[in-house]
C-alpha positions as CSV (number, residue, x, y, z in Angstrom):
1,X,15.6,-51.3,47.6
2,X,18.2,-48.7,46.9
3,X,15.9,-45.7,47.1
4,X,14.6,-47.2,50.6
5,X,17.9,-47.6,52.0
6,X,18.8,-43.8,50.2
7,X,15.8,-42.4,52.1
8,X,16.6,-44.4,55.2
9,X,20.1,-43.2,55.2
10,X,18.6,-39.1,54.6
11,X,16.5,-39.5,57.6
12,X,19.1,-41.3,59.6
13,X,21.1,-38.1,59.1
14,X,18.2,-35.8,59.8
15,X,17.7,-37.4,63.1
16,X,21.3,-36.7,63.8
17,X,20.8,-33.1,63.2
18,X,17.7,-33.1,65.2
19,X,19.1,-35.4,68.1
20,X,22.4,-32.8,68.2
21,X,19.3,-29.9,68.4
22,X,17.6,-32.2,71.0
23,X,20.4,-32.6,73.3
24,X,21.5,-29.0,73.0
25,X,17.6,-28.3,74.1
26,X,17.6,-31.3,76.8
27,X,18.4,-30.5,80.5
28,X,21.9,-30.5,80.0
29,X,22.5,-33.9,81.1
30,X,22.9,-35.4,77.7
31,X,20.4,-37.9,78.5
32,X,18.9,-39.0,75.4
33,X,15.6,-38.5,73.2
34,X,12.2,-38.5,74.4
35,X,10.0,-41.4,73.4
36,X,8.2,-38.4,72.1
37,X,11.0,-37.3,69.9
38,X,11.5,-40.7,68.6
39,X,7.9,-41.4,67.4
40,X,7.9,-38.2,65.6
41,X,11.2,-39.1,63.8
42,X,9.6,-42.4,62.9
43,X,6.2,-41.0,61.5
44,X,8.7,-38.5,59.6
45,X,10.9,-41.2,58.2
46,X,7.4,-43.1,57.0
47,X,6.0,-40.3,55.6
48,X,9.1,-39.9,53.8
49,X,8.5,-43.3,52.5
50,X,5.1,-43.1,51.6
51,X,5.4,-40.0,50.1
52,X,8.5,-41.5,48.1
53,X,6.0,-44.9,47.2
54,X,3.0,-42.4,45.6
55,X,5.4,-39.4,43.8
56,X,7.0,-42.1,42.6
57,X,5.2,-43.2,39.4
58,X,4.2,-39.7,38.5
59,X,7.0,-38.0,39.0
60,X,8.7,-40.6,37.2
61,X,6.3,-40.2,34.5
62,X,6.4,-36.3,34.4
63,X,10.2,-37.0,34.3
64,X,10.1,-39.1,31.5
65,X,8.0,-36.8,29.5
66,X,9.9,-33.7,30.5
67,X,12.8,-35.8,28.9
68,X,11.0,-36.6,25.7
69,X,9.7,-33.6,25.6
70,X,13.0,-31.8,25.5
71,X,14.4,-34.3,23.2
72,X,11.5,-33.8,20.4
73,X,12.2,-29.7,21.2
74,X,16.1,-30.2,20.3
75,X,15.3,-33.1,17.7
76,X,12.8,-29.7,16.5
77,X,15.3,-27.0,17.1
78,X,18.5,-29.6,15.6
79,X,15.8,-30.2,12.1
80,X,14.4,-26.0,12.0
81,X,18.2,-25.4,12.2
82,X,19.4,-27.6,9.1
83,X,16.4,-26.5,7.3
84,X,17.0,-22.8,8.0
85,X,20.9,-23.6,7.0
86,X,19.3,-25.1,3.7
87,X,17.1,-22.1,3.0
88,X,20.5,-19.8,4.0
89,X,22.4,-21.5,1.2
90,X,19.3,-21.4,-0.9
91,X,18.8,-17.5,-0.2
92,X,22.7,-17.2,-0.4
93,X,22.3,-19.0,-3.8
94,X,19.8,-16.7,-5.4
95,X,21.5,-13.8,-3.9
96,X,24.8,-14.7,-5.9
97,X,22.6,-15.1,-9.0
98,X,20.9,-12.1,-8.8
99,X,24.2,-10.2,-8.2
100,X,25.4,-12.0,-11.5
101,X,22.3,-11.2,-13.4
102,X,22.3,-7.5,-11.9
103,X,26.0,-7.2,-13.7
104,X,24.9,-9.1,-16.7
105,X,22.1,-6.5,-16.8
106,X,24.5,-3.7,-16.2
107,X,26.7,-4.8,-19.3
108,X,23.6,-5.1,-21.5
109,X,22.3,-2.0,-20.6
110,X,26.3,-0.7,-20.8
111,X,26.4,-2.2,-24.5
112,X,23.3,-1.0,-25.7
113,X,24.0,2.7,-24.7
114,X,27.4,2.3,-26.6
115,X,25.4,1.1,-29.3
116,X,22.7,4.0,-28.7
117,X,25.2,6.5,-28.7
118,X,26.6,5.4,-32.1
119,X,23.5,4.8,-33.5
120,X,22.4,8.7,-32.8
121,X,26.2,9.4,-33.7
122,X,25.6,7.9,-37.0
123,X,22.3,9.3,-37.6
124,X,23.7,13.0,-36.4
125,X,26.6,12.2,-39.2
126,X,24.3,11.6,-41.8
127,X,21.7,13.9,-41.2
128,X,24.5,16.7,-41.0
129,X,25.8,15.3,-44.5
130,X,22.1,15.8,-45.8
131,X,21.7,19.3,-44.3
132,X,25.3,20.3,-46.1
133,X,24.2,18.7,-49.0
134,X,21.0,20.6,-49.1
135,X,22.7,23.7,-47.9
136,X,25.6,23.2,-51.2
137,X,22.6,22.9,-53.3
138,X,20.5,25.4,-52.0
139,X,24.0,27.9,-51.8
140,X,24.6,27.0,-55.8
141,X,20.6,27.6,-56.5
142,X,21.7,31.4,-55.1
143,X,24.6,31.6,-56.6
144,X,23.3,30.9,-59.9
145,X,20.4,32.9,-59.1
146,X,22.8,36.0,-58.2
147,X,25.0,35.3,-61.4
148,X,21.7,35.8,-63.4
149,X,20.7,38.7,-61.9
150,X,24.2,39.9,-62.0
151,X,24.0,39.1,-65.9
152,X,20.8,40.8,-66.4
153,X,21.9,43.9,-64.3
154,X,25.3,44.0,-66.6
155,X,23.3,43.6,-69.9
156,X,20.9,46.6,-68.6
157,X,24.2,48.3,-67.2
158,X,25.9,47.8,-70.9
159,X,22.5,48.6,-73.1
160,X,22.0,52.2,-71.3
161,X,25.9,52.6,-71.8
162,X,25.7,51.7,-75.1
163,X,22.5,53.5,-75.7
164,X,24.2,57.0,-74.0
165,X,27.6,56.2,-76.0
166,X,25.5,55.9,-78.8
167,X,23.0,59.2,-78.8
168,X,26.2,60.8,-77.7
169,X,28.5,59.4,-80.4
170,X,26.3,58.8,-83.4
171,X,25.2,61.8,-85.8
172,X,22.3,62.0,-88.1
173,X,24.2,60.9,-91.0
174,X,25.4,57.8,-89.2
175,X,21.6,56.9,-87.9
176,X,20.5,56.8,-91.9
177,X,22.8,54.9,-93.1
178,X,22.8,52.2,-90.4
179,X,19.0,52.1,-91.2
180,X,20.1,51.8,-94.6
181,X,22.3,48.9,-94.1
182,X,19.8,47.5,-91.7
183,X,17.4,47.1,-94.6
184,X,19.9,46.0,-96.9
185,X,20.7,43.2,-94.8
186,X,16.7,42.6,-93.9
187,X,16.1,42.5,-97.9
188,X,18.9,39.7,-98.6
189,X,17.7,37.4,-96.0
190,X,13.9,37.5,-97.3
């Protein structure tokens, strides 16, 4: 009954607006409406009505399920936004632990180069002991080679010497009897 009397009181106030048109139209004796006017404003206001009567239900309805229909899109919208906040934190959450496993990694790698490095250190040391081991031993083996050639040139050195000093220095006489006394000394040891 409140729509009616809502619709009745819009079409009361569109025949004021019409009537005020009317009058301004009329023959300038402010007379009134024409029965004419009247019926149309009559069929207009029923119209109204029926039109008012039939939308009524569907438009309702359409209403209704617009409203439920925007409700289940923001219910929709309200749960893909707390489950996109939850994967956020989730993403967030691996992202922290991959930063912390991307500086455990660079540590590991850190300590294992410092380790690397005094690994080939070590191995550099030592191998650089061997080689002057084996160089000292390989430097004696030449030294002692050297000091027996050295020897053996000195003994040749000395025995042509001696040999000159001894053509030049011993006589004929001193050659028999040093083979003398060589013989002597061969006959006592027999």
């Amino acid at each position: 009954m409140k729509k009616f009397a809502r619709w009745l009181g819009w079409s009361q106030g569109l025949q004021i607006l019409v009537t005020e048109n009317l009058w301004a139209s009329g023959d300038g004796r402010g007379g009134g409406f024409s029965i004419e006017v009247i019926w149309q404003i009559i069929a207009f206001a029923f119209l109204l009505f029926f039109l008012a009567k039939m939308l009524k239900k569907p438009l309702g309805s359409f209403l209704v399920k617009r409203k439920e229909g925007i409700r289940s899109s923001l219910d929709q919208a309200s749960q893909k936004k707390s489950e996109a906040q939850k994967l956020l934190g989730e993403w967030e959450k691996k992202l922290e632990s991959l930063s912390g496993e991307i500086r455990d990694l660079h540590e590991t790698i850190r300590q294992e180069g410092e380790e690397e490095r005094k690994r080939i250190v070590e191995r550099a040391q030592e191998e650089g002991e061997r080689v002057r081991k084996q160089t000292q031993i390989i430097a004696e083996h030449e030294v002692k080679k050297a000091r027996v050639a050295l020897k053996k040139e000195m003994v040749d050195l000395s025995l042509e010497l001696a040999e000159k000093l001894l053509k030049e220095a011993i006589q004929p006489q001193d050659q028999e009897r040093l083979v003398r006394e060589y013989i002597g000394k061969l006959k006592e040891i027999r």
